[in-house]
MIPASE-263356 format. One line per 8 residues: for each residue x, y, z of C-alpha. Coordinates in Angstrom, 2 decimals. Layout:
BEGIN
X/Y/Z  ...;
END
This chain:
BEGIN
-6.81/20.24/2.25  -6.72/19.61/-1.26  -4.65/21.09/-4.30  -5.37/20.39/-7.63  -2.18/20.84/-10.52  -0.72/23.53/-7.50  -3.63/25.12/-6.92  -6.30/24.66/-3.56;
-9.39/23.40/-5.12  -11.98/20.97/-5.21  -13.57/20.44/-8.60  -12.02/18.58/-11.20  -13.67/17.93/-14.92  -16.02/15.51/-15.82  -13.76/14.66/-18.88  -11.05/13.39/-16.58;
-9.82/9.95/-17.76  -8.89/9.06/-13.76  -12.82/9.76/-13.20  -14.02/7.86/-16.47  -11.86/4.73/-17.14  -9.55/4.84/-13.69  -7.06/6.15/-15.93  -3.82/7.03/-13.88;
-2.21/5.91/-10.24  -1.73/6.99/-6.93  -0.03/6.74/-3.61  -0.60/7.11/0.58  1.90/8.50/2.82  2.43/10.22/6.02  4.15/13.36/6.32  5.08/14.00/10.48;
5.78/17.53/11.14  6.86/18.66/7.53  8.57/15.45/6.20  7.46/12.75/3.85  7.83/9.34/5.62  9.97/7.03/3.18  9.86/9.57/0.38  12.71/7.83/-1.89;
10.60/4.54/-1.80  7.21/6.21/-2.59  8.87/8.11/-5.27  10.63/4.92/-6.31  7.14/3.24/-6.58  5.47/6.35/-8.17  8.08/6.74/-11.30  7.74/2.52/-11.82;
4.02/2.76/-11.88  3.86/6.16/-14.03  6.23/4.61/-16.57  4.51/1.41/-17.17  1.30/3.23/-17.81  2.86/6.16/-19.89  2.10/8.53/-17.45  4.63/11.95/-17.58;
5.48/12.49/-14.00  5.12/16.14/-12.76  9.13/17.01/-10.98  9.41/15.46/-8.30  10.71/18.62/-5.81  7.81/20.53/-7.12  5.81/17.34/-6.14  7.34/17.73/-2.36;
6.65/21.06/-2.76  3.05/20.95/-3.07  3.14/18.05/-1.01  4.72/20.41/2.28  1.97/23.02/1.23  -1.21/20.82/1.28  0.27/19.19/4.78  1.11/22.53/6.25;
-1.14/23.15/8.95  -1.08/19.12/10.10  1.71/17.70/12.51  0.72/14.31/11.50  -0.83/13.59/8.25  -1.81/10.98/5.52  -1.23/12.73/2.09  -2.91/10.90/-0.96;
-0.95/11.42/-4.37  -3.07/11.10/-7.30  -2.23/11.19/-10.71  -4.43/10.91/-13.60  -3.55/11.63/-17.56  -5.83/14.38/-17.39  -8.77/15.35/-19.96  -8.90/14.32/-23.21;
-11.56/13.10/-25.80  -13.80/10.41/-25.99  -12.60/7.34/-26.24  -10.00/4.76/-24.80  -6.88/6.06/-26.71  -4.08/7.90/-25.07  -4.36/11.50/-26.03  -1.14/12.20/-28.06;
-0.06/15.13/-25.92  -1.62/13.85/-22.22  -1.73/16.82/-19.69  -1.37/14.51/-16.11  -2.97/16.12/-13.40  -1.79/15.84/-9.81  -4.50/15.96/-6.90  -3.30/16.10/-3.27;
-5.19/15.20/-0.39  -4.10/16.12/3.37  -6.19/14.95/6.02  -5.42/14.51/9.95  -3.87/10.99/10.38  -5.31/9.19/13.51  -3.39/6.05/13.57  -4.61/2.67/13.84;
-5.77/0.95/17.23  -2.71/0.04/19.64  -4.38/-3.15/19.74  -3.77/-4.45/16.12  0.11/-4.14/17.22  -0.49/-5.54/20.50  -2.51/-8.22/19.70  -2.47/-8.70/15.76;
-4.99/-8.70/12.87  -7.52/-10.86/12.23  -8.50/-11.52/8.23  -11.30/-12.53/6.83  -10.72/-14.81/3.68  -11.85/-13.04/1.16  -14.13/-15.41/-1.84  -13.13/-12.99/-4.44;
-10.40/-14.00/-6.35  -8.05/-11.23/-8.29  -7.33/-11.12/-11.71  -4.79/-12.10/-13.38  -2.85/-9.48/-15.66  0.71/-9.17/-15.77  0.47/-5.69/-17.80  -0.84/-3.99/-14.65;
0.95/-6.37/-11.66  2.26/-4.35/-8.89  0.85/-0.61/-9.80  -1.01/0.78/-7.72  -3.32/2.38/-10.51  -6.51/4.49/-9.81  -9.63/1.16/-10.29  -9.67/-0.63/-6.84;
-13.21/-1.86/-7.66  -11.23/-5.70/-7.06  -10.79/-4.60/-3.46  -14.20/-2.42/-3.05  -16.20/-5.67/-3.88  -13.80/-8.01/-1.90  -13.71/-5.47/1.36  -18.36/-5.62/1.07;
-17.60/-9.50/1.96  -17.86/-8.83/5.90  -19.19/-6.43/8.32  -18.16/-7.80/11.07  -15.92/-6.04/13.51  -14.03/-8.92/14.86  -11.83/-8.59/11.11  -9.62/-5.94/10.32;
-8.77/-6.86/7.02  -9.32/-9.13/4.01  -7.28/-11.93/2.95  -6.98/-11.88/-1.28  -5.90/-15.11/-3.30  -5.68/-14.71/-7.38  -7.88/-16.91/-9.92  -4.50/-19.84/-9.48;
-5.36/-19.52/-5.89  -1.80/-17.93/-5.01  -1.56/-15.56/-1.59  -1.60/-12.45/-2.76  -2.03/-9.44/-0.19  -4.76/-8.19/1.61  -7.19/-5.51/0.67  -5.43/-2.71/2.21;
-1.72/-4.08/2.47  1.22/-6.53/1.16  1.52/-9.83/3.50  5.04/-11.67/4.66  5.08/-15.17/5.64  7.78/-16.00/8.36  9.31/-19.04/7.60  12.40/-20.86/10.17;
14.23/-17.30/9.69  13.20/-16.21/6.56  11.10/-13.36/5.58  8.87/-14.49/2.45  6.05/-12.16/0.26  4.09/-13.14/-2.58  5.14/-12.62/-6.00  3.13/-9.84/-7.59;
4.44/-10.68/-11.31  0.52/-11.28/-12.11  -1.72/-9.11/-10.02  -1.04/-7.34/-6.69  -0.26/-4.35/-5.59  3.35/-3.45/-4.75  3.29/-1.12/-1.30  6.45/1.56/-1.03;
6.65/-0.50/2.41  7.25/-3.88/1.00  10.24/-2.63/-1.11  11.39/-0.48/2.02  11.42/-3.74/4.13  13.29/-5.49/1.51  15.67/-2.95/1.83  15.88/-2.77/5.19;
16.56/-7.07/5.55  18.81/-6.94/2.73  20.79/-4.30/4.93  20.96/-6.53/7.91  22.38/-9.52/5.45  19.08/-11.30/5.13  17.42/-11.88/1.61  13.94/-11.28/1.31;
12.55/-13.79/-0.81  9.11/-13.55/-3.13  7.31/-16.76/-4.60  4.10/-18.19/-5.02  2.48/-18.77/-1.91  -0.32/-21.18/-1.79  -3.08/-21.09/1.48  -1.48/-24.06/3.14;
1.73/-22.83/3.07  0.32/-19.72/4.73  -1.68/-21.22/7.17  1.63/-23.02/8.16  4.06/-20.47/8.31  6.01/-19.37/12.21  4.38/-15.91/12.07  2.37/-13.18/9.38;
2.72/-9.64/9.35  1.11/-7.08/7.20  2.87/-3.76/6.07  1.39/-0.52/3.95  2.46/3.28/4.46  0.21/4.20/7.01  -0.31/0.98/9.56  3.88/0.32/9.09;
4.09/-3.41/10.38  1.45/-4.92/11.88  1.64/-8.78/12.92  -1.22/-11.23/11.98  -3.31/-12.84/14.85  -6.23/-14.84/12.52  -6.90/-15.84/9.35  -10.15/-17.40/9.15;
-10.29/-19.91/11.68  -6.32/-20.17/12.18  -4.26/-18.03/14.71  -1.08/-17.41/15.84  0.23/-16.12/18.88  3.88/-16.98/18.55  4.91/-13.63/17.58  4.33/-12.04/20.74;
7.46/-14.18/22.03  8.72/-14.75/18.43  12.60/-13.24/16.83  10.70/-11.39/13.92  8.92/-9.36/16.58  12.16/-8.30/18.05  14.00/-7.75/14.80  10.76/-5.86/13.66;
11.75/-2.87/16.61  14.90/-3.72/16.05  14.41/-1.32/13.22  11.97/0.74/14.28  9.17/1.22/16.55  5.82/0.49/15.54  2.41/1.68/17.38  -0.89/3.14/17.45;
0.91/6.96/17.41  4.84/6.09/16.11  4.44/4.64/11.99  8.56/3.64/10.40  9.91/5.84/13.13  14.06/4.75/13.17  15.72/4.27/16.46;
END
């Protein structure tokens, strides 16, 4: 289903600045049986990315409102929130009253094979490198044309996902989800201070170590230090955390015995059917 500024529709206008200059930002969730899977992180994520681009936020219980409505008739669903500043005239400026407009997608959520959390990921490393700009590091605004182009690289089945460095040739995520290095105990990401998308995952896993006394630490990761780390997981909304198997022609199979598997289910179980479900 699909709703449109609380309305079920389809059709949008062509003067949209989300359709014409990927004016605006969005998030993915699931919503199980009526509720919204990590809602205060998502939200968290959504009013950080709205304010850096300007973007008035509709309220955010009439946002879980319409969210519950568009999910209704689906006991397990992935719910795309997307927000664009709405029509306006031609031209890049900001229109000086901006009317955002909220589009809500609600389609059956199938889950990913059991066998990326049985046996890992492999990634392909991507050649294209992201740009660098720190004004838009960490949203997850509306142009993904960085991980379209990046994602046309392969076609072949034996890689899940896409490994994506920056123009320094920093780690940076993947082209559908953040990336943690394990490293002698320590849980590492990449900084995202210069490009990168920051998932409502990543923060809820920071969270989550932070609560069990660890500190989750970000920095520049370059591709040796990756290549060398104990273990790699992956995390977004919808696969939850996934471990790495291959990158490239380097693989890893310490995790299936490994103490970041075990304090992964520690906090939740993770498969093909059961996404961030607490024990």
């Amino acid at each position: 289903m699909t709703r449109i500024n609380g309305q079920q529709q389809h059709l949008i206008e062509t003067t949209d600045r989300g359709l014409a200059y990927g004016d605006g930002v969005f998030r993915t969730l699931q919503v199980q049986q009526g509720v919204l899977l990590l809602w205060q992180w998502q939200w968290q994520r959504l009013c950080h990315d709205a304010q850096r681009l300007q973007l008035p936020l509709p309220e955010e219980a009439w946002l879980q409102q319409e969210i519950a409505l568009a999910s209704a008739d689906i006991e397990r669903a992935s719910v795309k929130i997307i927000l664009t500043r709405g029509s306006g005239p031609r031209g890049y400026a900001i229109p000086n009253t901006p009317h955002t407009q909220c589009i809500l997608q609600a389609n059956p959520w199938a889950g990913y094979p059991a066998g990326w959390y049985q046996h890992g990921v492999a990634l392909y490393p991507c050649q294209l490198q992201l740009a660098r700009q720190p004004r838009l590091a960490g949203i997850k605004h509306l142009n993904r044309l960085e991980q379209v182009l990046a994602r046309s690289e392969w076609h072949d089945p034996q890689w899940q996902d896409g490994l994506l460095c920056d123009s320094e040739g920093w780690v940076i995520e993947t082209c559908m989800a953040n990336i943690w290095l394990c490293e002698g105990g320590q849980w590492v990401t990449p900084r995202l201070s210069h490009s990168g998308v920051a998932g409502a995952v990543r923060s809820w896993w920071i969270d989550q170590l932070a609560q069990a006394g660890q500190t989750a630490v970000e920095a520049d990761i370059s591709h040796e230090r990756l290549l060398a780390a104990d273990e790699v997981w992956l995390c977004n909304s919808l696969l939850g955390l996934a471990p790495v198997a291959a990158i490239g022609q380097q693989t890893w199979s310490s995790w299936l015995q490994g103490r970041y598997w075990q304090q992964v289910y520690e906090h939740f179980l993770v498969s093909s059917s059961t996404m961030l479900s607490p024990r």
